[in-house]
Backbone of each chain as ProteinMPNN parsed JSONL, in Angstrom:
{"seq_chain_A": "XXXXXXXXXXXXXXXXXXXXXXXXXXXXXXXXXXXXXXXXXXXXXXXXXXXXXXXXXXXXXXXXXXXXXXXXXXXXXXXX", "coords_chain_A": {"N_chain_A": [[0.848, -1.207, 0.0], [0.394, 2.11, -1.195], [1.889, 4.799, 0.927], [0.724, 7.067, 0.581], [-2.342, 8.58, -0.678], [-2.644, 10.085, -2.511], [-0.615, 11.499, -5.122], [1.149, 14.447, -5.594], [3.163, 14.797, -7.721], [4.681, 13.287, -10.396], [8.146, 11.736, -10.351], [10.549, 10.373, -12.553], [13.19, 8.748, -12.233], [14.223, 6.632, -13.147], [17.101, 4.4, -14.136], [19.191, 6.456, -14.196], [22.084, 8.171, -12.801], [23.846, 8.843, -9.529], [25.252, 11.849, -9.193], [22.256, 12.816, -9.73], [19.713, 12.194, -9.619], [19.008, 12.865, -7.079], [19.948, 15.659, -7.64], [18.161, 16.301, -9.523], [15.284, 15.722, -7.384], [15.959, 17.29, -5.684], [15.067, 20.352, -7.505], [13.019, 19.558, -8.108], [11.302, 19.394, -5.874], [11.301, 21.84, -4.5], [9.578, 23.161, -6.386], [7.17, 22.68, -6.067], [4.168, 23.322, -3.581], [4.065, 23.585, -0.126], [3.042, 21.186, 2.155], [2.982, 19.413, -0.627], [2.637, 16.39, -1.922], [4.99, 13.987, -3.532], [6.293, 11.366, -5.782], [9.068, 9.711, -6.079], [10.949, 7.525, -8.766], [13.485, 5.301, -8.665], [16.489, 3.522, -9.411], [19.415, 3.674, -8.906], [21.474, 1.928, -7.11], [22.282, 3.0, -4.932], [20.558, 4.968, -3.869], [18.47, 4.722, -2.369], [20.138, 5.397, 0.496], [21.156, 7.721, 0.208], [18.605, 9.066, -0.302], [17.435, 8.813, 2.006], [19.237, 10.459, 3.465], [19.43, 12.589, 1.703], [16.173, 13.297, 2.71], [16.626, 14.337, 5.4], [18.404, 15.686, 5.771], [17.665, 18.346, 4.277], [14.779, 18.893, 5.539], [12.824, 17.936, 4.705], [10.002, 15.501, 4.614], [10.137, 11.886, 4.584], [8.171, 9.937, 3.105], [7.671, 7.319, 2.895], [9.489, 4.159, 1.274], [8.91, 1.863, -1.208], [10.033, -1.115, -2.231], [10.455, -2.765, -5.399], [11.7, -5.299, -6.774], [14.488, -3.608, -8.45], [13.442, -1.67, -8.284], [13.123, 1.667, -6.997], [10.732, 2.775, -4.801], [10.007, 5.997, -3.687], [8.737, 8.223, -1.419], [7.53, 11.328, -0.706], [6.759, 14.294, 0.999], [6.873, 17.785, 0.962], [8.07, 19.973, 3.347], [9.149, 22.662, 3.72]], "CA_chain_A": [[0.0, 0.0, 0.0], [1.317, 3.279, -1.072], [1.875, 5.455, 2.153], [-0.185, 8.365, 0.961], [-3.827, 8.517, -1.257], [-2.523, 11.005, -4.069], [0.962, 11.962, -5.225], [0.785, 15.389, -6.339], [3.849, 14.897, -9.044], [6.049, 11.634, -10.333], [9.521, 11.91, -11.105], [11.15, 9.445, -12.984], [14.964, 8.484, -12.119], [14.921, 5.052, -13.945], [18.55, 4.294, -14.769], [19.658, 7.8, -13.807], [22.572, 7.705, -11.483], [24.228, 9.914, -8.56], [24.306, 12.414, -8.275], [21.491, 13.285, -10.923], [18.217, 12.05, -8.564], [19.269, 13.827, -5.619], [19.454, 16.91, -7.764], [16.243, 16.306, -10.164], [14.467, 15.728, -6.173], [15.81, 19.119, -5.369], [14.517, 21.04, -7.881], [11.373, 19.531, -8.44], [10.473, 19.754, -4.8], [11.782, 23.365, -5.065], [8.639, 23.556, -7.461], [6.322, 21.964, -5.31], [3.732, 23.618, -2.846], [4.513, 23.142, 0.986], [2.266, 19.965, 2.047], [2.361, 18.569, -1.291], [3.94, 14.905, -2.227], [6.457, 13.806, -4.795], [6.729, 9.798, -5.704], [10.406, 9.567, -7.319], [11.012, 6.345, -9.511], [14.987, 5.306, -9.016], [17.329, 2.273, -9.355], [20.498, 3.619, -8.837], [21.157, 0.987, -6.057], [22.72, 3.919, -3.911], [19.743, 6.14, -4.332], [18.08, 4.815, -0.714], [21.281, 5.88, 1.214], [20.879, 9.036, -0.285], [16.979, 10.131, -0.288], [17.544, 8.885, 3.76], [20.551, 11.472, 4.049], [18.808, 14.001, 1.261], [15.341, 13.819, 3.655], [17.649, 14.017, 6.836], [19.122, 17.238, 5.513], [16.905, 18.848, 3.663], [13.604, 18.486, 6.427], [11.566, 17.254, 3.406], [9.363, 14.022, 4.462], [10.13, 10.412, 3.85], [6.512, 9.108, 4.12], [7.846, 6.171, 2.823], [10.006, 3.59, 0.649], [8.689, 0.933, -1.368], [11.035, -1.748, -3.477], [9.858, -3.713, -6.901], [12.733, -5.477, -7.394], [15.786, -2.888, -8.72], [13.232, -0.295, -8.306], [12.872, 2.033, -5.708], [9.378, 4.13, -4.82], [10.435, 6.756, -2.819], [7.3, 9.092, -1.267], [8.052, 12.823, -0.402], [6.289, 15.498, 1.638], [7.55, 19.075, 0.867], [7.604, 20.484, 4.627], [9.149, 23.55, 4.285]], "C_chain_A": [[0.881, 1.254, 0.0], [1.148, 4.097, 0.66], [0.991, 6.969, 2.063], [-1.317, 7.797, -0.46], [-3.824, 8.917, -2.433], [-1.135, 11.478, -3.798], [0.565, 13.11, -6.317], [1.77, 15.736, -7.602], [4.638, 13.469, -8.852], [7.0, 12.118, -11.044], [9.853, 10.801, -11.121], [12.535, 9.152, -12.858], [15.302, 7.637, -12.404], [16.173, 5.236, -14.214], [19.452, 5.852, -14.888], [20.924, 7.527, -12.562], [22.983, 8.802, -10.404], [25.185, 10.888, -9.531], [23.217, 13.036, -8.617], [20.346, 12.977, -10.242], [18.107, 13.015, -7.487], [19.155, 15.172, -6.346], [18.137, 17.637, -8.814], [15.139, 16.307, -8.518], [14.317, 16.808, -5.736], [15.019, 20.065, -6.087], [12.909, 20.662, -8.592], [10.612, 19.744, -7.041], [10.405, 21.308, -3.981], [9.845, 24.102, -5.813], [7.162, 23.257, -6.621], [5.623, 23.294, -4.064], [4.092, 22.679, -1.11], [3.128, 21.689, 1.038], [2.381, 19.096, 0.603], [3.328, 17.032, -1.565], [4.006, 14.819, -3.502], [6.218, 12.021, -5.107], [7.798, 10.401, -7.021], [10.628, 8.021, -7.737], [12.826, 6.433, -9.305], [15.479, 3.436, -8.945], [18.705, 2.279, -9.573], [20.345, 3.054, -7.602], [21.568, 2.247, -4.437], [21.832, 4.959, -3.327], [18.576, 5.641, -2.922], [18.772, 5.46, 0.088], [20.915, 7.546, 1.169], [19.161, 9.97, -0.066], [17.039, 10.04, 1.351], [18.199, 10.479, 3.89], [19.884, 12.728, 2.98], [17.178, 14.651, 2.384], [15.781, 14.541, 5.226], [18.001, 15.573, 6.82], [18.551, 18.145, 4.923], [15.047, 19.384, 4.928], [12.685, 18.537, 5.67], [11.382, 15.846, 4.508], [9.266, 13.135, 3.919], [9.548, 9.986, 3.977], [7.169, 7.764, 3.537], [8.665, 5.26, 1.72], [9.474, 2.401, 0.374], [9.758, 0.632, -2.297], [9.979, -2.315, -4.115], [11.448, -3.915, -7.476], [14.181, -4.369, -7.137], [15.156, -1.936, -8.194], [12.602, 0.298, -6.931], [11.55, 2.627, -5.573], [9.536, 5.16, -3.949], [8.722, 8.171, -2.522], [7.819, 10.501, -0.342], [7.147, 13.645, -0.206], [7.146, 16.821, 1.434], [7.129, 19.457, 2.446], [8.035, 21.915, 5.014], [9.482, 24.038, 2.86]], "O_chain_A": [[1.785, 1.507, 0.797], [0.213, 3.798, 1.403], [0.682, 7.732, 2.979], [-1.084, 6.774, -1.104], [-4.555, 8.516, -3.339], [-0.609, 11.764, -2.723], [-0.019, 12.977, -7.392], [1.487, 16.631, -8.399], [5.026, 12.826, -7.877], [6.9, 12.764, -12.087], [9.693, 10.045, -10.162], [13.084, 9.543, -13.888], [16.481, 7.335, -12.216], [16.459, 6.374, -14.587], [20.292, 6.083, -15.758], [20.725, 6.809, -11.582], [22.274, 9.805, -10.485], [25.739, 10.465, -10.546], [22.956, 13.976, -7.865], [19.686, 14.011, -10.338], [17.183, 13.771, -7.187], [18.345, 15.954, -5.849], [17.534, 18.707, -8.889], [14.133, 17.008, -8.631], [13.282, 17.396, -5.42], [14.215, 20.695, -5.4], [12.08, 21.272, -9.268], [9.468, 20.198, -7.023], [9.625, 21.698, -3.112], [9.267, 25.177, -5.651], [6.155, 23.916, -6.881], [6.414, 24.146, -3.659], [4.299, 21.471, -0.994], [2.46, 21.362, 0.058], [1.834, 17.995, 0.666], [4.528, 16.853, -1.357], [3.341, 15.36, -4.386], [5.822, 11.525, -4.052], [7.665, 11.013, -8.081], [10.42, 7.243, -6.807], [13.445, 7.421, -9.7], [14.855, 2.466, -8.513], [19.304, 1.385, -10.171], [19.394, 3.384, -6.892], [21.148, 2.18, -3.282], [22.216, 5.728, -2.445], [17.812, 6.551, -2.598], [18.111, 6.341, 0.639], [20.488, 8.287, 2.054], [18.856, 11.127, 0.226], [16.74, 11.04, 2.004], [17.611, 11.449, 4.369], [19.838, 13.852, 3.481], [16.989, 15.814, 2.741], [15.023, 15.207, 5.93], [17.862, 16.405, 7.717], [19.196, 19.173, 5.129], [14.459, 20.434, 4.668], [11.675, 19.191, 5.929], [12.319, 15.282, 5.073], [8.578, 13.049, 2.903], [9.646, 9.24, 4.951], [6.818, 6.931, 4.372], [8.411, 5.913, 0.708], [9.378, 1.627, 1.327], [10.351, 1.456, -2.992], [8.839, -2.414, -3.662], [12.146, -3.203, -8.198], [14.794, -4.266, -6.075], [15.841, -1.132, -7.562], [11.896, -0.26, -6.091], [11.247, 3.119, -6.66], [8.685, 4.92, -3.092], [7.995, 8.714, -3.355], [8.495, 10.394, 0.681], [6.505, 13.925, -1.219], [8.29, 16.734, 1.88], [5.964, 19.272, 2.795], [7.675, 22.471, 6.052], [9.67, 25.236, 2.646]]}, "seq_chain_B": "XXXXXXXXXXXXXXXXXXXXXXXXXXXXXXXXXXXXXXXXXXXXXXXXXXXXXXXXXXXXXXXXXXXXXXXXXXXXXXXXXXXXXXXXXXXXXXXXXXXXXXXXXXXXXXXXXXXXXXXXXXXXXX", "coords_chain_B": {"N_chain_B": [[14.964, 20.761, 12.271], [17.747, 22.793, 12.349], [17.597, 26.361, 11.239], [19.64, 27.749, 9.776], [21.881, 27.263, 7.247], [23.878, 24.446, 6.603], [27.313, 23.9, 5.7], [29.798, 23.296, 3.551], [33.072, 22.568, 2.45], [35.095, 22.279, -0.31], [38.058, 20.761, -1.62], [40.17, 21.2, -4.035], [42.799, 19.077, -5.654], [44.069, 18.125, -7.888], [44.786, 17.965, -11.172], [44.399, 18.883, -14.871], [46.296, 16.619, -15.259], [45.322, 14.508, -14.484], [42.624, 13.41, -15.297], [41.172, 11.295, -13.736], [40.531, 11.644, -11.393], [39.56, 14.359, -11.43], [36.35, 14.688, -11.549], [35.473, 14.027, -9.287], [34.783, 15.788, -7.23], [32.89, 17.812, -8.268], [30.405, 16.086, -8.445], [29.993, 15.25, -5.694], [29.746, 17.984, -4.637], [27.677, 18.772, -6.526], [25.84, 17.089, -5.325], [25.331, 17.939, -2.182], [24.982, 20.963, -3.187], [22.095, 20.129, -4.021], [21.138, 18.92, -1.677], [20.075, 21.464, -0.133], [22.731, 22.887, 1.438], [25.193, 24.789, 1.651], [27.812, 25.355, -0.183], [30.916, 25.417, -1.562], [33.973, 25.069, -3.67], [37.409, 25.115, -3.566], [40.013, 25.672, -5.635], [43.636, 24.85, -6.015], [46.91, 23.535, -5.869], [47.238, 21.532, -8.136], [44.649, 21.957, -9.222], [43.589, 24.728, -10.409], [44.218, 24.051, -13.375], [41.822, 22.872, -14.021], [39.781, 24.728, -14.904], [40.673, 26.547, -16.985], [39.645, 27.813, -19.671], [38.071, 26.461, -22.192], [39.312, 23.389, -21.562], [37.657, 21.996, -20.251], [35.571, 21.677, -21.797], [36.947, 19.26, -23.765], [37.853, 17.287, -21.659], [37.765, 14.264, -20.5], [36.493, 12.585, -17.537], [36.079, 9.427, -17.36], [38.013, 6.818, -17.215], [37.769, 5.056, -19.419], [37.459, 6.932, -21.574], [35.424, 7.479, -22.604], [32.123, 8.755, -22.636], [30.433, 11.769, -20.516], [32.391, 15.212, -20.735], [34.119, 16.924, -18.396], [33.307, 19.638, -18.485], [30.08, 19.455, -18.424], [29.865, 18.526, -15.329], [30.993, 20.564, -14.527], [29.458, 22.835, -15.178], [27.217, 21.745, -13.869], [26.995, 21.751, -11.439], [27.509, 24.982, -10.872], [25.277, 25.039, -11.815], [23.326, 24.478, -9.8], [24.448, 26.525, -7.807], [27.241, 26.03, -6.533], [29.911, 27.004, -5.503], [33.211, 28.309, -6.541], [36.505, 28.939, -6.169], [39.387, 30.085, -6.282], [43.145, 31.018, -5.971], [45.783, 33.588, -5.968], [48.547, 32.823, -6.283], [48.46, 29.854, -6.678], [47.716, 30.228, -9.571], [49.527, 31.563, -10.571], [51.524, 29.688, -10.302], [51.235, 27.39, -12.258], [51.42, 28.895, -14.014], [48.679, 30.555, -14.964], [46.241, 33.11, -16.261], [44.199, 34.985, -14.481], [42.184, 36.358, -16.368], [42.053, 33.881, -17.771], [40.114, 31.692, -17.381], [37.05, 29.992, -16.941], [33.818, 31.693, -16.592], [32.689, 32.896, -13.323], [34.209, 31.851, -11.452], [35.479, 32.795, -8.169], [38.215, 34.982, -7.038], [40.227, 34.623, -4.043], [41.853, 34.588, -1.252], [44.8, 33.156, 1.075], [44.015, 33.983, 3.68], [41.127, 34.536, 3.374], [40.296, 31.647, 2.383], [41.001, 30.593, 4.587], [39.645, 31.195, 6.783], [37.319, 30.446, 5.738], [37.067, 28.08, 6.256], [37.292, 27.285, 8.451], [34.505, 28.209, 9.207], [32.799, 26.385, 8.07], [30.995, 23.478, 8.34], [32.368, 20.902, 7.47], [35.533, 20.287, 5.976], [36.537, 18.915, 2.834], [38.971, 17.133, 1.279], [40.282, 16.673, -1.611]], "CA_chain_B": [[16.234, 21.183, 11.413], [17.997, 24.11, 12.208], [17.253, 27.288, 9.856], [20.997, 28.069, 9.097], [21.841, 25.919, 6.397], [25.21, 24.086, 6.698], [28.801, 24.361, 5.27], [31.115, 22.264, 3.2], [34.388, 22.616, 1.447], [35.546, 20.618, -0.901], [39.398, 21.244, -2.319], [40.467, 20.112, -5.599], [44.478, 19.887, -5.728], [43.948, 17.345, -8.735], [44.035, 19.073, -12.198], [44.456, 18.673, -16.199], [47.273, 15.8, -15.366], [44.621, 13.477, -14.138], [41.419, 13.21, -15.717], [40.044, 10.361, -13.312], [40.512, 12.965, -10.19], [38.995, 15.793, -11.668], [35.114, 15.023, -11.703], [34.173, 13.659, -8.255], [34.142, 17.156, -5.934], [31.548, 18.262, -8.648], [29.6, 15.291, -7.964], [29.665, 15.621, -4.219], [29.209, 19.637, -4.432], [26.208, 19.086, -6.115], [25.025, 16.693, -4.466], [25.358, 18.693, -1.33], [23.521, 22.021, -3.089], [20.74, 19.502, -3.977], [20.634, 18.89, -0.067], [19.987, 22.788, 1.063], [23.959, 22.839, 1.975], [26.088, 25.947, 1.296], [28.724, 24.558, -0.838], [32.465, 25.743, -2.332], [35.149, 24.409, -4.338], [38.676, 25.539, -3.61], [41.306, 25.19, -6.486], [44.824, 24.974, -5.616], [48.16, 22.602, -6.666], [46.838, 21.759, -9.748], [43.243, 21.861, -9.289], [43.01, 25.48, -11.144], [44.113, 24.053, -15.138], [40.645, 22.209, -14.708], [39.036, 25.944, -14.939], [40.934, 27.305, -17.865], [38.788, 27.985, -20.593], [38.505, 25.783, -23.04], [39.944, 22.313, -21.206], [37.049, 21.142, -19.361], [34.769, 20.367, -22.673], [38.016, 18.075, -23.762], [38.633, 16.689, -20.698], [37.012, 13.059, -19.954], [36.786, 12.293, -16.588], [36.037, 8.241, -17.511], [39.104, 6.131, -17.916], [37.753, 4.69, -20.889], [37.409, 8.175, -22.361], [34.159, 7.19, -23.055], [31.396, 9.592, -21.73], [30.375, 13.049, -20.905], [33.4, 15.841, -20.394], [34.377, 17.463, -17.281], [32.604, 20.659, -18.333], [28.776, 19.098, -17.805], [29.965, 18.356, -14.542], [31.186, 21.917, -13.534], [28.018, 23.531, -14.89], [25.221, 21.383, -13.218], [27.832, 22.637, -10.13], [27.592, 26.041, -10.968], [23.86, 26.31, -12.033], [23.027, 24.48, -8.286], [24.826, 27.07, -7.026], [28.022, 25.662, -5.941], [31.229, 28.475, -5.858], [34.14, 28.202, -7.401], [37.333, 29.269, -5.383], [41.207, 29.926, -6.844], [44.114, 32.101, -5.32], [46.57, 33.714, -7.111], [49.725, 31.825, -5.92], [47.945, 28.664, -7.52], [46.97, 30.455, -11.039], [51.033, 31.272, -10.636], [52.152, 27.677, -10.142], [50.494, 26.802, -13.421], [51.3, 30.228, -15.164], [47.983, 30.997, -15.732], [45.565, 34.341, -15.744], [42.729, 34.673, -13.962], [41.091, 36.205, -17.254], [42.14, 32.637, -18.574], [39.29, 30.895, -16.381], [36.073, 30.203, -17.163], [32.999, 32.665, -15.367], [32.079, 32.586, -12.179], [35.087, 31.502, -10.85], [35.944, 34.117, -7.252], [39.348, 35.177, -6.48], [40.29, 34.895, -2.892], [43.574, 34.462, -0.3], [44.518, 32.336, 2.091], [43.227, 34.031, 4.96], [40.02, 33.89, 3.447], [40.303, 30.313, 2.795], [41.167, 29.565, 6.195], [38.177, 31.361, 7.39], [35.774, 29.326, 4.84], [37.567, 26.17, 6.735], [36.773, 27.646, 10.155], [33.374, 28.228, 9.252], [32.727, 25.013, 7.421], [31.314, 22.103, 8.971], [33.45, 19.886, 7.179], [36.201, 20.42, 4.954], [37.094, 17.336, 2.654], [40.446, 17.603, 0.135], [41.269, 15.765, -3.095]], "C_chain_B": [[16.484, 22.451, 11.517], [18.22, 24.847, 11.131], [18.54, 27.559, 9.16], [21.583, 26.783, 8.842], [23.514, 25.921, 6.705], [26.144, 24.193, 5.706], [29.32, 23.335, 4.512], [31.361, 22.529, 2.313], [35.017, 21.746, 0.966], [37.022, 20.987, -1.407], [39.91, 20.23, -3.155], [41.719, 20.428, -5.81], [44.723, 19.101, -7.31], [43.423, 18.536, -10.475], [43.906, 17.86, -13.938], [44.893, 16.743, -16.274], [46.713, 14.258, -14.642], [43.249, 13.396, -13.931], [40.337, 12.737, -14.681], [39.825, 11.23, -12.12], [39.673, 13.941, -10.297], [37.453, 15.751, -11.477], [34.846, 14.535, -10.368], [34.363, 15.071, -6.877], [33.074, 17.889, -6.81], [30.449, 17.599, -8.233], [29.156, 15.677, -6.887], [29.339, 17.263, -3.872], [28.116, 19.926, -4.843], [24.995, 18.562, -6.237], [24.385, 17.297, -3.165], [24.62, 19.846, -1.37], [22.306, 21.41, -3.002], [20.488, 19.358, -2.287], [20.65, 20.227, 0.768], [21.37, 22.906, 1.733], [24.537, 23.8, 1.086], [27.439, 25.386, 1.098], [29.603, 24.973, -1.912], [33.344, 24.885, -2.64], [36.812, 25.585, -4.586], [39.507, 24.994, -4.508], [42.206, 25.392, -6.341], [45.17, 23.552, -6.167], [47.78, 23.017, -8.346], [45.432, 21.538, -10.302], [43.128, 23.333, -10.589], [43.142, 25.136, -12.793], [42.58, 23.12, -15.234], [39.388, 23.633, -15.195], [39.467, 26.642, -15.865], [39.941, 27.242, -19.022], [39.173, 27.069, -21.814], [38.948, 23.879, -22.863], [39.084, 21.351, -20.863], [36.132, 20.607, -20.579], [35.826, 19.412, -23.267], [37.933, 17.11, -23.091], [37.311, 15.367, -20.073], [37.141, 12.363, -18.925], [36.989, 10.818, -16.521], [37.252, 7.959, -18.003], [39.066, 5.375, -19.024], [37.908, 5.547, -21.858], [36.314, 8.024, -23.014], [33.285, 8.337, -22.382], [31.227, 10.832, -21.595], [31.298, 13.803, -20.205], [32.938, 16.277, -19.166], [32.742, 18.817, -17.179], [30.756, 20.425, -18.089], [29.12, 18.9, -16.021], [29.843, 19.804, -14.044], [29.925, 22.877, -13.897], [26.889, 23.24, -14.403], [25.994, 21.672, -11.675], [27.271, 23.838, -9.869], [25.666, 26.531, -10.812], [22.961, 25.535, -10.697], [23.617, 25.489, -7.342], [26.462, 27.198, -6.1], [29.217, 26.797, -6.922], [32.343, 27.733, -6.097], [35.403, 29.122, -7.103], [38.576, 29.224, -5.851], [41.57, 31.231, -6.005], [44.955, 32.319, -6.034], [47.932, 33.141, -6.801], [49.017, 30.381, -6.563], [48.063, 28.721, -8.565], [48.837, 30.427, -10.955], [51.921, 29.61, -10.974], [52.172, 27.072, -11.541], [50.843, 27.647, -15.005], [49.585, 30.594, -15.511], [47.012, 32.495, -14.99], [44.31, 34.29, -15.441], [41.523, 35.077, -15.307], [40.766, 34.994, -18.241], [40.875, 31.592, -17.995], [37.98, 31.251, -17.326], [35.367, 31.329, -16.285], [32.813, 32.225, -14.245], [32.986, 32.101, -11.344], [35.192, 32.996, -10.029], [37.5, 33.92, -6.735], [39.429, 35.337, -4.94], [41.496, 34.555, -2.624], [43.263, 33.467, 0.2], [43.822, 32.435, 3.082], [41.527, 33.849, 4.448], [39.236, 32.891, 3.12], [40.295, 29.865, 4.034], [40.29, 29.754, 6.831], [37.157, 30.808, 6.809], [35.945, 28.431, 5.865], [36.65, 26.291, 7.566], [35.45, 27.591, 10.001], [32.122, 27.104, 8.859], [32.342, 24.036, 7.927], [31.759, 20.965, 8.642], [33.913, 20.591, 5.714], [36.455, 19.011, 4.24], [38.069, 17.747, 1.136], [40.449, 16.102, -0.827], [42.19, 16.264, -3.272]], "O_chain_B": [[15.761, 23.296, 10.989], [18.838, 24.417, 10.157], [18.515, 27.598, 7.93], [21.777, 25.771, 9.515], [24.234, 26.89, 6.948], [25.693, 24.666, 4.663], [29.196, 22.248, 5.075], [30.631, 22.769, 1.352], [35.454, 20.705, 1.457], [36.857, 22.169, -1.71], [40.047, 19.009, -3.084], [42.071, 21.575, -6.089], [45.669, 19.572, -7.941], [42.504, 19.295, -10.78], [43.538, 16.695, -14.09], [44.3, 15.863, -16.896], [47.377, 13.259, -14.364], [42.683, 13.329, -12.84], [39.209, 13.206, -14.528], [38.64, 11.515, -11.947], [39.06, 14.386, -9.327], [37.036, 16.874, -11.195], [33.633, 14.624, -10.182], [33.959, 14.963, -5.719], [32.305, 18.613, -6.178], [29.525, 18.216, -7.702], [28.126, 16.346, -6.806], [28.711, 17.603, -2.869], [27.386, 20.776, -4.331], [23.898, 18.874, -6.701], [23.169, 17.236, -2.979], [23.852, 20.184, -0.469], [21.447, 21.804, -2.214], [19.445, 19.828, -1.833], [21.044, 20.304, 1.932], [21.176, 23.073, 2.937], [24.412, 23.686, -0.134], [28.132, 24.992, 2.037], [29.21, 24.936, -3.078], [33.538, 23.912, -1.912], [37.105, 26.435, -5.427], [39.834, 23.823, -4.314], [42.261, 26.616, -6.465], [44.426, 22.705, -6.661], [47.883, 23.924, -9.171], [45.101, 21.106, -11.406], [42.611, 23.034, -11.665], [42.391, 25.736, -13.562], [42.198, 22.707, -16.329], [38.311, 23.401, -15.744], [38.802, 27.674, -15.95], [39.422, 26.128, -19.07], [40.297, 26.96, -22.303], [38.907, 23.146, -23.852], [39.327, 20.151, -20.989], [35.846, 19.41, -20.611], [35.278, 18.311, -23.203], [37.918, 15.997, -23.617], [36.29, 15.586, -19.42], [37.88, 11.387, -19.058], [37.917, 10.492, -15.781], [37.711, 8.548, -18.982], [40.085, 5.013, -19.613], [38.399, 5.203, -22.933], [36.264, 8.511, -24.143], [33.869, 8.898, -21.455], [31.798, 11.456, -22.49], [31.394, 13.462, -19.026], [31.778, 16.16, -18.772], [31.77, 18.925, -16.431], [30.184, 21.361, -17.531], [28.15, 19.361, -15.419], [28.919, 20.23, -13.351], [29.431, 23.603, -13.035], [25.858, 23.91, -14.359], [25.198, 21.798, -10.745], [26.593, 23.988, -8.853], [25.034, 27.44, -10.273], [21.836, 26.011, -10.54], [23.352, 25.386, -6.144], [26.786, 28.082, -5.306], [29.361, 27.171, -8.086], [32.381, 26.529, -5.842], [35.428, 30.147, -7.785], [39.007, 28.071, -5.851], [40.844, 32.111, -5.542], [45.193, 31.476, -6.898], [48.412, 33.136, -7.935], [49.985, 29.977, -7.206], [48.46, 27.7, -9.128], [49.428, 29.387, -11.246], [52.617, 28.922, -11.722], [53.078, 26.32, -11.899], [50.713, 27.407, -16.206], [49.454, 30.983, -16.671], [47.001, 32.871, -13.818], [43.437, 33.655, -16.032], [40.428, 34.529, -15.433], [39.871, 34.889, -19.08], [40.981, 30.469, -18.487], [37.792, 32.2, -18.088], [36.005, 31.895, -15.398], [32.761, 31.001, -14.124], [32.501, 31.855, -10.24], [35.088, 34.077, -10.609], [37.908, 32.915, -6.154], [38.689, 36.205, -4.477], [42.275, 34.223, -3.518], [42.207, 32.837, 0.137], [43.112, 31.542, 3.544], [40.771, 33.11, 5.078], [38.019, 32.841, 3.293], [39.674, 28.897, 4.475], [39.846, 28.856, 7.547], [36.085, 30.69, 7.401], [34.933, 27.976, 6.399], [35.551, 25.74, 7.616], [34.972, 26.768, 10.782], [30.952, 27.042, 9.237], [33.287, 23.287, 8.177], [31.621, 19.992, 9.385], [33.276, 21.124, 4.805], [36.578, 18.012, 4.949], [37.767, 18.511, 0.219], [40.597, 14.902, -0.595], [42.951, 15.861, -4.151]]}, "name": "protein", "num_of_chains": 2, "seq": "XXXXXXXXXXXXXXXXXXXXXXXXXXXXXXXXXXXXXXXXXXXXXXXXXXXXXXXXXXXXXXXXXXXXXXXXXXXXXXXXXXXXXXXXXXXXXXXXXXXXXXXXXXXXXXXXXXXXXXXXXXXXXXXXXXXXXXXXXXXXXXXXXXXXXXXXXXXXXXXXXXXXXXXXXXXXXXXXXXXXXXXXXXXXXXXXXXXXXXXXXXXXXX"}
């Protein structure tokens, strides 16, 4: 079950690698209204490590991580 | 999360004379703007011939020489925000002139290197 009801944008990071997600995340959540959510698509295998340590630092919201396989689902709250 | 966004310096002593050196403090610098982090690149040894005009679309950071040049690197740097730091005892070393540099590159000293450091919550050197 996704962790939220509606994702107010999807970014795609298929086969994209570092540090190119982390800074497509930035500026799309840059773009983004406060409250709203993000689902990013990635499978650079490093690209968990990273959305941890980009939410961590950033005080964006990790509502949540799903896997499929290679691929990651990453779920994002804009909070500030 | 405290409101004053954090620090880090990256120093690039690695220049022309070794391709595979030259692209990962762009990486990590902007990675670091992408994370809300206030983020410089100091050039010194022989970090400044990667800033001469002209070198960095050449210059293939992949040891296959396969792939995309230096210069994509230093502008998805630049247009996150990340600064771009030489001294003139460096550009010396090398012979070269600061109007020899690409834009956006800032001239500074040591002392106000050493005060970036100080202020920095982490410095990290190539």
């Amino acid at each position: 079950m996704p962790p939220v009801e509606k994702v107010d944008r999807t970014l795609d990071c298929l086969k994209l690698l570092c540090p190119v997600p982390i800074i497509k995340i930035s500026k799309a959540v840059k773009e983004l209204q406060t409250g709203q959510t993000l689902l990013m698509l990635a499978d650079d295998p490093g690209s968990k490590a990273d959305m941890l340590a980009w939410a961590k630092q950033t005080g964006n919201e990790l509502l949540g991580i799903e896997e499929e396989g290679k691929v990651f689902k990453f779920y994002v709250r804009k909070t500030r | 999360m405290d409101d004053a966004p954090k620090k880090l310096l990256y120093i690039q002593t690695n220049g022309v004379e070794s391709p595979e050196r030259s692209a990962t403090p762009f990486y990590l610098a902007s990675s670091a703007a992408a994370m809300d982090i206030e983020v410089g690149i100091y050039f010194t040894v022989n970090g400044p011939t990667l800033l001469v005009k002209g070198v960095a679309e050449e210059l293939i950071p992949k040891k296959d020489g396969k792939g995309a040049p230096l210069r994509r690197f230093i502008d998805q740097a630049a247009e996150l925000g990340v600064k771009f730091y030489v001294c003139q005892p460096s550009l010396d070393l090398s012979n070269i002139n600061f109007d020899d540099l690409i834009d956006g590159v800032e001239m500074i000293g040591g002392a106000a290197f050493n005060d970036m450091a100080l202020e920095a919550d982490a410095v990290i050197s190539f």
